[in-house]
N, C-alpha and C positions, 0 to 999 in steps of 0.2 A: 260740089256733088249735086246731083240731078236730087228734083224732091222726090220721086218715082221711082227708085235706085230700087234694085230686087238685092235684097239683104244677104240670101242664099248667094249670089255671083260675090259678093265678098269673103266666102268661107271657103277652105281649101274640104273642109269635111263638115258635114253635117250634124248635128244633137249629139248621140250618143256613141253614133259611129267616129267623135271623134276622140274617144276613148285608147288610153295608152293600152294594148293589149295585156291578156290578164298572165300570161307568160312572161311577157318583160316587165309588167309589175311587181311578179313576186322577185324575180332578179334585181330590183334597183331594191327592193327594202329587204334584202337578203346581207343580215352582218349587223342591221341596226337596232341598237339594245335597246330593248325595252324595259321600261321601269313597273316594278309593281306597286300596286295601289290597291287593297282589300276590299274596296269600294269601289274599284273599277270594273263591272259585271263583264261590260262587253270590249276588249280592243279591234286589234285589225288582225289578230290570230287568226282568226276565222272565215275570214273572210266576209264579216256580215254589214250588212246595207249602214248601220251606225254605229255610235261607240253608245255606252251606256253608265252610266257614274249612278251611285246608289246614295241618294242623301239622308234620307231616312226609313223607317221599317215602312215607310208607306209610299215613300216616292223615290224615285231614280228620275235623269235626266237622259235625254234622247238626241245627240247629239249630231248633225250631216253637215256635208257642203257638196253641192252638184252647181256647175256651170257647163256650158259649152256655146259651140257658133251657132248663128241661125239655121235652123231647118225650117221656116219658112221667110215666105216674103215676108207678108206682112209685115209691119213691127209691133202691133197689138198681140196679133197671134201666136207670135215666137217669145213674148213675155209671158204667155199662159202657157207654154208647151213646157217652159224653162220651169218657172215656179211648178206646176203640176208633177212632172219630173223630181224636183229635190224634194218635194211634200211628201213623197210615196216612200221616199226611206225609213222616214218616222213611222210610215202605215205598217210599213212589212216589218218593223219590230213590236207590233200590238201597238205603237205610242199614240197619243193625240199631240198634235202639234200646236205650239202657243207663240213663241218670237220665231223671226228671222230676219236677217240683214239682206238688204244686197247686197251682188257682186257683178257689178258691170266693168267692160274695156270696150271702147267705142272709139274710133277716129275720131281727130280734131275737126273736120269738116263735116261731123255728119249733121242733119237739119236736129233743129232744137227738138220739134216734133214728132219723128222719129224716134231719138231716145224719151220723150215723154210718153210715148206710145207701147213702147218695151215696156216700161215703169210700169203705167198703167194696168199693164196684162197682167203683169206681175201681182201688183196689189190686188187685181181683185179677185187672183183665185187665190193668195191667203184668206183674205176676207170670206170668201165661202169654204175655207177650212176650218174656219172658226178659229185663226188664229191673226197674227197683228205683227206688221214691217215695222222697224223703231230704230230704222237708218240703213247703213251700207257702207259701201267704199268701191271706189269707180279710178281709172285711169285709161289715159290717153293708149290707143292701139291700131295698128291697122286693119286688124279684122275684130267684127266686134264679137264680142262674148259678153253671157250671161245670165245669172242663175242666182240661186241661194244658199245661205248658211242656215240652217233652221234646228233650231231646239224644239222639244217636246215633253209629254210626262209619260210616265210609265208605270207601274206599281211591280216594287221588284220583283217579285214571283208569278210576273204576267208577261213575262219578258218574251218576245217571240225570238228565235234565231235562225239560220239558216242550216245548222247543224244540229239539230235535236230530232229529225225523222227515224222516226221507230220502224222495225219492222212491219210488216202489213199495210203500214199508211195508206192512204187513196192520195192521186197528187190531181190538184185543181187546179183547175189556170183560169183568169179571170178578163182577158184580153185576146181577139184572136193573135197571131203570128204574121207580119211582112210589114210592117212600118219603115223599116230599113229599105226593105228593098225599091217600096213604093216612091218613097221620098227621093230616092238614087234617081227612077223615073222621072220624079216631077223635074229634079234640076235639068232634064233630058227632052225637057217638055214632050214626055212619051203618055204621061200617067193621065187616064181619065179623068173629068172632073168628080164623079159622082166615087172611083177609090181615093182621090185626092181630100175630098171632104170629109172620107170615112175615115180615113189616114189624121186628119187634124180635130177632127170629134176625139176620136179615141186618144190622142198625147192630150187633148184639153179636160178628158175628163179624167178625175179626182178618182184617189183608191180607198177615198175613205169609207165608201157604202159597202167595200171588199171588207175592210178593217173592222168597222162597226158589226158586220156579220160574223165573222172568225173569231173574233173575242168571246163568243158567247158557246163555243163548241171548244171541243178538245185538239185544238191544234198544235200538230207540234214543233213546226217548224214552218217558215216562211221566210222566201226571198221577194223584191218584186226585179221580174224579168227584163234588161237592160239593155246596158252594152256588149255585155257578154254573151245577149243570143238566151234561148230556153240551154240550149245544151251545157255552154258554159255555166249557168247559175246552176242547173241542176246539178251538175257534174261537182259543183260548189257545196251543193246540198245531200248530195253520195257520197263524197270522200269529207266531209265532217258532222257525219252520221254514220262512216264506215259500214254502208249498206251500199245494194245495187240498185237503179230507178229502173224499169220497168217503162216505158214510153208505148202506148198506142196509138200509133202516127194516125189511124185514121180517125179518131176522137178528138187529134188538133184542129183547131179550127185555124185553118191557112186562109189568109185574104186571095179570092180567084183571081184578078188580075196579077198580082204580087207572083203566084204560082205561075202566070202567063210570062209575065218579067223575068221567073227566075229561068224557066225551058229557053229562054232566049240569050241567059247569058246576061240580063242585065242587072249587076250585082252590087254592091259598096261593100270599099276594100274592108271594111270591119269585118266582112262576113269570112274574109281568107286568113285575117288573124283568127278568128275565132276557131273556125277548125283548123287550124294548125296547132291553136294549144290543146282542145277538147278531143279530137279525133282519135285521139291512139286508145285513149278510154271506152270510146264506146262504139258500140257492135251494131251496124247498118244494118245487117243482114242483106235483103233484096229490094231493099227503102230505094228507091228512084233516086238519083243522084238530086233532081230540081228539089225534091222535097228535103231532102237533107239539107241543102244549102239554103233553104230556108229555118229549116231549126237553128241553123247556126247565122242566122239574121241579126244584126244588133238592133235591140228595138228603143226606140225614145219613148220614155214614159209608157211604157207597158205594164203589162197586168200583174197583177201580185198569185205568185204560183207557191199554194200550201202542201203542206201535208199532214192530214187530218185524221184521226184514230176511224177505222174501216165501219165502228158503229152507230160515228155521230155524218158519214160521207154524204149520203141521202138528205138528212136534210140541212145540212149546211150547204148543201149544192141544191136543194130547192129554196133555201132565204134568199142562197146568190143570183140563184135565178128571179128572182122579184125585183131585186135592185141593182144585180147587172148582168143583164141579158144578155151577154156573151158568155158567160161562164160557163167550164166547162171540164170532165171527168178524163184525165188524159193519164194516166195513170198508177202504177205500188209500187209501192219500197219493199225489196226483197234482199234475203242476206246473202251475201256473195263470200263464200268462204276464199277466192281470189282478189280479193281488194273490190274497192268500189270501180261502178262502170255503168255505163249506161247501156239497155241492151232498146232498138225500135224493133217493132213489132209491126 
């Protein structure tokens, strides 16, 4: 194998877009018993970013594992994309993160430095999470993948989830919208340098200065925005809240080439699972078809989207505004006496 090998041309799918859809996910764990544990706060009921175990009246355990192929060349970069990525599970349940293992699969040929290069990305955005790698487990593959398993702490009555949105909420989002589509680009060599840079800033940086901010307000639910696209997490965060989300499309903030990409048709297929499972729930209205199929974007390492009691919105969205300058007021949880939906506006 060439030492200059583009990582992306070994992956049939990209970061998050290589996600099993969240339709055939609930079909393959549909029949499988689950066992109770009283001290189990959080399982996969719910659909939320981690599990949660309650060790003492002061601490609970924050439990993830995210892996996937490269979305980018690099090999540096695509270990920061990875790690940053599985790190934000922990964020979007309130946790602070402390261990994590790796999880790599790499060809038998790949150069040594290459996978030290992945490694490396890896470690050092634990290392600026203020938390600590204390081993792994790696095997042989032809495409390579990789990610982490990461533990956290939590104090159990500080537990975030993705189903506790109250009526009125305000719903924030902390990342703009098109990572997916951008990245589809790049493999395309369509995508400019200057969205391609924006594209690998934004999966490199950390949700922790999101996290640090929303701890300190009334928040009462949060996912952070994935595979599943905003529509699918929300849709997540509407029907296990048994509310409707309210979406003002134009308060998203859509990355402009990405909305260029998507009027042109250039898409990743995550984004066709994603409305195939999301769409019947929620009401377009006269939403432009490109901008729709951007909501339904699967994004890699994307922003953590709350929802926040309507008194403390102002200024938990001016902290976020200080320390992450994308954030943004996109919109309320409203009761839907017809089941949960999502209505754009």
């Amino acid at each position: 194998m060439e030492e200059n090998v583009k990582l992306t041309k070994l992956a049939k799918c990209a970061g998050c877009g290589a996600k099993v859809g969240a339709g055939v996910l609930a079909q393959l764990l549909e029949g499988i018993q689950v066992h109770k544990d009283p001290n189990l706060l959080v399982g996969f009921d719910k659909s939320d970013d981690a599990s949660v175990y309650k060790v003492s009246d002061e601490l609970a355990l924050v439990q993830t594992l995210d892996f996937f192929p490269p979305i980018a060349d690099d090999p540096y970069t695509f270990g920061q994309i990875a790690a940053t990525n599985a790190l934000s599970d922990i964020y979007a349940m309130g946790g602070d993160p402390k261990l994590a293992l790796n999880i790599m699969c790499v060809p038998e040929d790949m150069p040594k430095d290459t996978v030290h290069q992945i490694l490396r990305g890896g470690y050092e955005k634990v290392y600026e999470a203020g938390a600590l790698i204390t081993g792994g487990h790696s095997i042989f593959d032809d495409e390579p993948k990789y990610g982490l398993s990461v533990t956290g702490f939590v104090h159990p009555d500080r537990i975030l989830t993705n189903s506790g949105a109250k009526e009125g909420d305000v719903l924030l989002l902390t990342k703009p919208i098109g990572i997916g589509i951008l990245t589809s680009a790049m493999k395309a060599d369509l995508c400019s340098k200057e969205s391609a840079e924006l594209a690998m800033r934004l999966m490199t940086t950390l949700n922790k200065n999101g996290r640090d901010a929303m701890v300190k307000y009334r928040v009462h639910a949060c996912t952070d925005v994935t595979g599943f696209a905003l529509m699918g997490h929300l849709l997540e965060m509407a029907q296990g809240s048994d509310l409707r989300a309210e979406v003002e499309v134009s308060a998203v903030d859509l990355i402009p080439e990405a909305l260029e990409f998507a009027r042109m048709g250039v898409l990743p297929a995550g984004m066709y699972r994603n409305r195939t499972f999301a769409e019947q729930w929620v009401d377009a209205g006269q939403t432009e078809i490109a901008v729709q199929d951007m909501l339904y974007d699967p994004q890699t390492s994307g922003g953590l989207l709350m929802a926040v009691d309507p008194a403390d919105a102002d200024a938990l969205l001016a902290e976020l505004k200080g320390a992450v300058p994308s954030a943004q007021r996109v919109g309320v949880m409203r009761r839907y006496e017809g089941g949960a939906r999502i209505v754009l506006h």
